[in-house]
N, C-alpha and C positions, 0 to 999 in steps of 0.2 A: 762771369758766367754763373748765374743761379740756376734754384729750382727750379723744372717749369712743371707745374701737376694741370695747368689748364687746356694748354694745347699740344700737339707732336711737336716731337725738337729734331732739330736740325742742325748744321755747323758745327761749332766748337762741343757745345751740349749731347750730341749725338756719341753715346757709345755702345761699343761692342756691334753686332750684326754686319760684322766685315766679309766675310764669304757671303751673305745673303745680297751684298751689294754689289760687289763684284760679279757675283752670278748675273744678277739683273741687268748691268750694264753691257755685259756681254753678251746678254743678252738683245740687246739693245745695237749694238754695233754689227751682229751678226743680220739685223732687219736690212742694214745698208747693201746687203747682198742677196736682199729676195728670201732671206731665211728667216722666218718669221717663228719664233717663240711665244707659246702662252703660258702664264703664272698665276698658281693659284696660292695664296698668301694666308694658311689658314690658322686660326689661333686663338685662346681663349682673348675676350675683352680686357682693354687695360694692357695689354700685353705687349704693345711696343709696334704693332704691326702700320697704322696710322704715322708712327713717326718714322717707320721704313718705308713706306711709301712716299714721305715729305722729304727724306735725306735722298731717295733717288730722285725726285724730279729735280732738286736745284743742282743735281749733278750732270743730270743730261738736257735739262729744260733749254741750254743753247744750243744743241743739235737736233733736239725732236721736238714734236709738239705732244704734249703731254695732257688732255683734258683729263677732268678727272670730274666722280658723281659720288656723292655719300647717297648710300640707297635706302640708308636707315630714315634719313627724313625725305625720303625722294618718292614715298610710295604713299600718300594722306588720301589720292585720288589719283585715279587711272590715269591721269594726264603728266604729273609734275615730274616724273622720272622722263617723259620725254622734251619736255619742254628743257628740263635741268642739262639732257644729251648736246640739246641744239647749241643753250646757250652758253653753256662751259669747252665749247668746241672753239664757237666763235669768237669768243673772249681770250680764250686758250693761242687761236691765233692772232689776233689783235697785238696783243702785248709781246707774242716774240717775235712778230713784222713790226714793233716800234709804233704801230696805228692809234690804240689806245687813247694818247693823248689828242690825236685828229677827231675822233669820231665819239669817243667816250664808250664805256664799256654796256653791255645788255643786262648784266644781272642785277647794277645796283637801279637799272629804270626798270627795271622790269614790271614793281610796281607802281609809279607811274606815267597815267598815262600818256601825259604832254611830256617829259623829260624821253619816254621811250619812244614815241614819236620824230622826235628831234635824231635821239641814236640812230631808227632808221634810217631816216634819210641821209642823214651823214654816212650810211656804211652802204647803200643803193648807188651812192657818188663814184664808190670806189670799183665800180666795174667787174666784180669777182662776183664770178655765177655761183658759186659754192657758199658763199656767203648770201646770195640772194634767193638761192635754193632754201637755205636756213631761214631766213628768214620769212620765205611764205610758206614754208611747212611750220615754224610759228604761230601763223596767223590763223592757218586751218585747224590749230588746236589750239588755243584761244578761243576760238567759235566754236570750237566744238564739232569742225565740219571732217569725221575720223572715220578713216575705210582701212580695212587690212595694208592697201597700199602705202597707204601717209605712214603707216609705224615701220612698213619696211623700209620705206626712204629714210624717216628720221635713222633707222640702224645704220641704214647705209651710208651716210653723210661724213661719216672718217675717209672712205674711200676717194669719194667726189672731192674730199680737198686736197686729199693727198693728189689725186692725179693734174688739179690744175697747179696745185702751188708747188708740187715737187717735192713737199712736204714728205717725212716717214713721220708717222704718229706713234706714239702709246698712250692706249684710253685704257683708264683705271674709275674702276666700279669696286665704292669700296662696303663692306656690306653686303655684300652679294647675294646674298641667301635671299637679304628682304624684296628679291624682284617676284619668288612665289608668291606673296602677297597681291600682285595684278590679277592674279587669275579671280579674284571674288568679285572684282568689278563688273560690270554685265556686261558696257562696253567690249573690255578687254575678252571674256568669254565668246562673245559674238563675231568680234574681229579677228582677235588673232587665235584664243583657244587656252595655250598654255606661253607663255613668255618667252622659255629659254632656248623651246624649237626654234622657234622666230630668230635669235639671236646665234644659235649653233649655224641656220641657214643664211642668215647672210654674215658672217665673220668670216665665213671658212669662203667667203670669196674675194676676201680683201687682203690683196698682196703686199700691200705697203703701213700694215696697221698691225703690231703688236699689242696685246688684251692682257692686264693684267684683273684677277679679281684677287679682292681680300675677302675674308669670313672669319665669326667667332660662333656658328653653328657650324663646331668640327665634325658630328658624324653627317649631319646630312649633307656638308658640302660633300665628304667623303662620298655617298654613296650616291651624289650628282656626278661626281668625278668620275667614280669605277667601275659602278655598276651597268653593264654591258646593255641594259636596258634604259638606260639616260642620255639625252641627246649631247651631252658634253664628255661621254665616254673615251676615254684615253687622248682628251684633245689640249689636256694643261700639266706643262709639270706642276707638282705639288711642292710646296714649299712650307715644312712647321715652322711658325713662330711663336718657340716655347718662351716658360720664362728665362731670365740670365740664369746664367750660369755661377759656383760659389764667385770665381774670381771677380767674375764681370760686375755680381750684384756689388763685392766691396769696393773695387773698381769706382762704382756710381759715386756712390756715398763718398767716399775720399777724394774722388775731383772735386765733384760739384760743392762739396761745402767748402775743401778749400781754396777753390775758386771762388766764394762767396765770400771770403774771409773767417769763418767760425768753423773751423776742422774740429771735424764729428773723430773721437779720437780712435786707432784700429780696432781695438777690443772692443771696444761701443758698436763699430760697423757690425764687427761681427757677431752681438748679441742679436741686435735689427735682422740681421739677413738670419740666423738662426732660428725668430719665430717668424718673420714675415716672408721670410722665404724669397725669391730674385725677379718677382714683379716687379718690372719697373715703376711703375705709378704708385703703386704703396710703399715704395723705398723713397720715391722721390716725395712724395704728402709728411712722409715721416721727416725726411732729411730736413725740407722746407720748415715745417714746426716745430723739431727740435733746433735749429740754429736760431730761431726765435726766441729761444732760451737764455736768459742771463748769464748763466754755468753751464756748458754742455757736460753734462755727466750722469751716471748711471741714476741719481737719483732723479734728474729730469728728462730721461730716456721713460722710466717709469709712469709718471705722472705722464708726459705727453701720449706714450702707447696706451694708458688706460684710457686716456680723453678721447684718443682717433678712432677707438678701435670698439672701448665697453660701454662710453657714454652714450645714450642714445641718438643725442645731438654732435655725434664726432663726426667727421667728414668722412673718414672709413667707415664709420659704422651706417652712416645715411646709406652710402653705396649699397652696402651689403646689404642692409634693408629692402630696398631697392629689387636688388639681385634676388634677393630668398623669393620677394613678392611675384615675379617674374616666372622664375620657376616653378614655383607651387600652387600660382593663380588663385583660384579659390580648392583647392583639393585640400581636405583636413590629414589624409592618409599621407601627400604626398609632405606635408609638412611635419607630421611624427616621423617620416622617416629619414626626413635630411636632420632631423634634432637628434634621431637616434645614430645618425651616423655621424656624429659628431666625436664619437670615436673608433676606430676600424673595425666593424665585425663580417662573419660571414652568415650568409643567406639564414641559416637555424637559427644562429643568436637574434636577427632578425626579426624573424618570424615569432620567437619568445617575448622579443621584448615590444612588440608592437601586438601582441597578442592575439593573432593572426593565423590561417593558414598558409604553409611553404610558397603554396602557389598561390595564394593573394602576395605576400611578401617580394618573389621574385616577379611579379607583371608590375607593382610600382616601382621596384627596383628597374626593373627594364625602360621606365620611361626616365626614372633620372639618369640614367646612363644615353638614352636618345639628345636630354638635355646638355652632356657633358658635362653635367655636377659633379659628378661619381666614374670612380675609375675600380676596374674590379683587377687586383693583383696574382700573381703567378699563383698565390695559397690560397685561390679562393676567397679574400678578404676582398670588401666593398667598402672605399674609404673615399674623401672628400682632396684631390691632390692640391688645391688654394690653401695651403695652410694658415695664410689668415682671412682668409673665409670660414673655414675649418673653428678657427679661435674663434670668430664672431658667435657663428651657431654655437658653440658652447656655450656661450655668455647668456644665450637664452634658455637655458638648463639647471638645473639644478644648482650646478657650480656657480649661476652668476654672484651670488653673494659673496666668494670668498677667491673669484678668478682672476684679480689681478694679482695676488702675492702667489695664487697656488702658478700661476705661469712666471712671472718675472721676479717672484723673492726668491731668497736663501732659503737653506730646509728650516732654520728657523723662524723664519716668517711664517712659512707654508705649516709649521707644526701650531705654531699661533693662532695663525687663521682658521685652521680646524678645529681648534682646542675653543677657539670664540663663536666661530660658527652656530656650533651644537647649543650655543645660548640664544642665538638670534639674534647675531648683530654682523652686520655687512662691515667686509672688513676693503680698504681701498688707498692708495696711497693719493697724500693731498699735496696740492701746488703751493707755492707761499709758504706759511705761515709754519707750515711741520713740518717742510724740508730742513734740513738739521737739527728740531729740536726734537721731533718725533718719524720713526718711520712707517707708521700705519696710524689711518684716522678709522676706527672702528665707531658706526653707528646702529642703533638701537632704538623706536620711535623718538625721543627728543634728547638721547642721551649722544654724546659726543665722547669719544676716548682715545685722545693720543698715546700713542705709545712709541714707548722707544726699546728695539730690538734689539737682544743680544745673547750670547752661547758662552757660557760663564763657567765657572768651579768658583764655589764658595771657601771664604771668603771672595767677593766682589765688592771693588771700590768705584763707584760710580762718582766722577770730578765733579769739584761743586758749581764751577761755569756748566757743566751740562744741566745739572739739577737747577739751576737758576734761570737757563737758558728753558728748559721746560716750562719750569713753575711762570715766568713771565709770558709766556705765547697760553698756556692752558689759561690762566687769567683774563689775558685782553680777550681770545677767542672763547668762552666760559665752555672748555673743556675738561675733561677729568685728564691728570695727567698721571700715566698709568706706565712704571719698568715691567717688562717682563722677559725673565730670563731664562733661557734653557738649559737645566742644570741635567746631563747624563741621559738625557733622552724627554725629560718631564720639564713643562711647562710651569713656571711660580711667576705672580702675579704683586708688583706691589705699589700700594700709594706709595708717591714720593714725600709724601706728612708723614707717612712712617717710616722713615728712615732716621733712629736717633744716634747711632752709633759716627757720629762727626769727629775727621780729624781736620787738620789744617788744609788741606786741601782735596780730602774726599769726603762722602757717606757709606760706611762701611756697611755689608748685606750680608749676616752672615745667619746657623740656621736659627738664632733666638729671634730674626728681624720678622715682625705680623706679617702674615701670608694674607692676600683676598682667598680667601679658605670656598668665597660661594661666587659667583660672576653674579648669579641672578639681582646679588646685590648691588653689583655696577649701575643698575638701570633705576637706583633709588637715592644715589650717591649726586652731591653737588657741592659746588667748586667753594673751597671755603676763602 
């Protein structure tokens, strides 16, 4: 069992969400008596809900029929969300009546047009009105030939097969949100009006069809759900799918690598889950690229979270990219305000630091909180709950020149990094070459500076396998090879060419040893 960060997992790789599955299922058992459950699966993206929707269908997919419709790509035109109804129904029953292989399936002919001809007719053979109902409601949207009636048939079509095959269904829509999208269609305006009436009115007459929806727009599913004025008002339980929990995130991490063979070791779990928090999909992209590691350990736990998360080309960071662009669309205000909330304030500090009035501050505040970027806490404070989302938007701040040691070094790293900062030189932990001979590559337009960190009382004896091990990587890579030590709270800086005080097996550093007295002169300094 590996990582899977491309698709929902299932089977063995499925953990935690054990109440949320047994809910469902029994939910699911209780259809067998005319008791009909609906579920609303709502939860930030990324969050696991996709692969609780894939761990219950291969658990009841031999007693029910279970189609299923992503609405995220199902809404390009007024048409493919139903087209996608008919044919994830029909294929849905195909493969659990065993047909499949007779008739061959509808969605991979779909686009073409001789192979989906052939499907036809092979599934016309098989004498099932329900299936032939599907299929010339099909064809009448294909053509394009679309009356209020044809969309309500297409909704209705769970119903019509359940009553001739005996069938109990569960149809999951996953996405949900994105079916308010139909309404800008003209068609759709003209025919049916708004989407979800249509779908309130005929679900609530199908006796043998349990609905599940998912979403990752949590307030407005919310106030489709509640609000007493929405045509899906009190008609679904609700179901959050937050992230894991501490146990469950170290949990991940600890099977699935060492199931993979390269055990991510427990204190390592729990540095990950400490800043990435119990997203499953950022725990599992991390697990995945750090077992890719020659050494799994703290020092390439660092290197790899700098890569996923601050480098622009990281796979986390693409996402978050992504995300922020998403969110902020083109609004210049709402984007200073998700950078300003990059760390927790309330609405005044706000408003100060975006330089603003209260009440411009709280209306963009109000749409990132619509967005569910932002969650406003018991004290008033408006804070970002993704905390490495949270960490990304930092990275585009101020901080990003010195945010990977000021989050993942020691204090003296972090006192390093500030002390080099205020020179202008971006401080960042490198893969390769300064893993053990240096632990920060500090750069400066062409200037390179390995350093190696450390918390000392003078006399300090630095071994000469280290100092060689430096002196040979600053050379091959033509870096300045640079100790600095933190002696009582203060930063000293020293070439390793100035170190004369050698015994047999150290470089003694004591306070007669030449200090870099100015950094500015770092940036003029090359590799002898």
């Amino acid at each position: 069992m590996l990582f899977e960060t491309s698709n929902p997992v299932s089977g063995n790789s499925f953990i935690n969400r054990q109440d949320e599955i047994d809910e469902l299922i029994l939910s699911a058992q209780r259809l067998k008596d005319q008791s009909r459950s609906w579920y609303a699966l709502v939860g930030q993206r990324k969050v696991g809900k996709s692969s609780l929707i894939k761990e219950f269908k291969a658990r009841v997919s031999g007693e029910y029929l279970c189609p299923g419709v992503d609405c995220w790509s199902s809404t390009r035109n007024a048409y493919d969300f139903f087209i996608d109804y008919i044919v994830e129904l029909i294929d849905a029953y195909l493969i659990k009546a065993s047909l499949a292989a007779q008739t061959g399936l509808l969605k991979p002919a779909l686009f073409d047009t001789n192979e989906l001809a052939m499907v036809d007719a092979k599934l016309q053979m098989l004498s099932i009105n329900a299936i032939n109902k599907g299929l010339l409601l099909l064809q009448q949207l294909k053509r394009r030939e679309v009356s209020s009636h044809l969309f309500e048939a297409v909704i209705d079509l769970p119903q019509v097969f359940s009553e001739e095959t005996h069938e109990k269904l569960i149809v999951i829509l996953d996405e949900f949100q994105e079916l308010s999208n139909l309404s800008k269609f003209k068609v759709i305006k003209e025919e049916i009006g708004e989407v979800f009436p249509l779908l309130r009115s005929c679900w609530q007459k199908h006796d043998n069809v349990n609905y599940i929806i998912s979403g990752s727009k949590i307030t407005m599913l919310r106030e489709l759900l509640f609000n007493p004025n929405e045509p899906f008002y009190q008609h679904f339980h609700l179901m959050q799918i937050s992230e894991f929990y501490r146990k469950d995130a170290l949990l991940l991490l600890q099977k699935l690598s060492a199931d993979s063979g390269r055990e991510i070791p427990p204190l390592l779990c729990e540095k990950i889950v400490d800043i990435l928090g119990g997203n499953p999909f950022y725990l599992q992209v991390m697990g995945e690229e750090l077992c890719k590691e020659e050494q799994i350990d703290e020092r390439a736990f660092k290197v790899v979270l700098q890569e996923l998360v601050f480098n622009r080309t990281g796979r986390l960071s693409i996402y978050f990219q992504n995300l922020f662009e998403r969110i902020v669309s083109k609004s210049s205000m709402l984007e200073s305000a998700l950078l300003c909330l990059s760390t927790p304030r309330n609405l005044t500090e706000i408003a100060k630091q975006l330089e603003m009035p209260t009440g411009t501050a709280n209306a963009i505040v109000g749409r990132l909180l619509k967005e569910d970027v932002i969650v406003k806490t018991e004290d008033k404070q408006y804070l970002i709950p993704d905390k490495a989302f949270a960490l990304w938007i930092k990275s585009n701040t101020g901080f990003r020149n010195i945010l990977s040691p000021l989050v993942l070094g020691n204090e003296t790293e972090k006192l390093i990094a500030r002390t080099l900062a205020q020179t202008g030189f971006t401080l960042v932990y490198q893969s390769k070459a300064s893993r053990g001979a240096f632990d920060l590559l500090a750069i400066a337009n062409t200037t390179f500076m390995g350093i190696q960190c450390k918390k000392a009382t003078l006399p300090y004896y630095l071994p000469i396998k280290e100092y060689e091990k430096m002196n040979f990587w600053a050379k091959k890579l033509s870096w300045i090879p640079l100790l600095a030590l933190e002696i009582a709270g203060e930063i000293r800086f020293y070439f390793i060419s100035n170190l004369p005080h050698k015994t047999e097996k150290y470089y003694r550093i004591d306070e007669d040893t030449p200090q870099v007295e100015n950094l500015l002169t770092l940036l003029k300094v090359s590799v002898n």
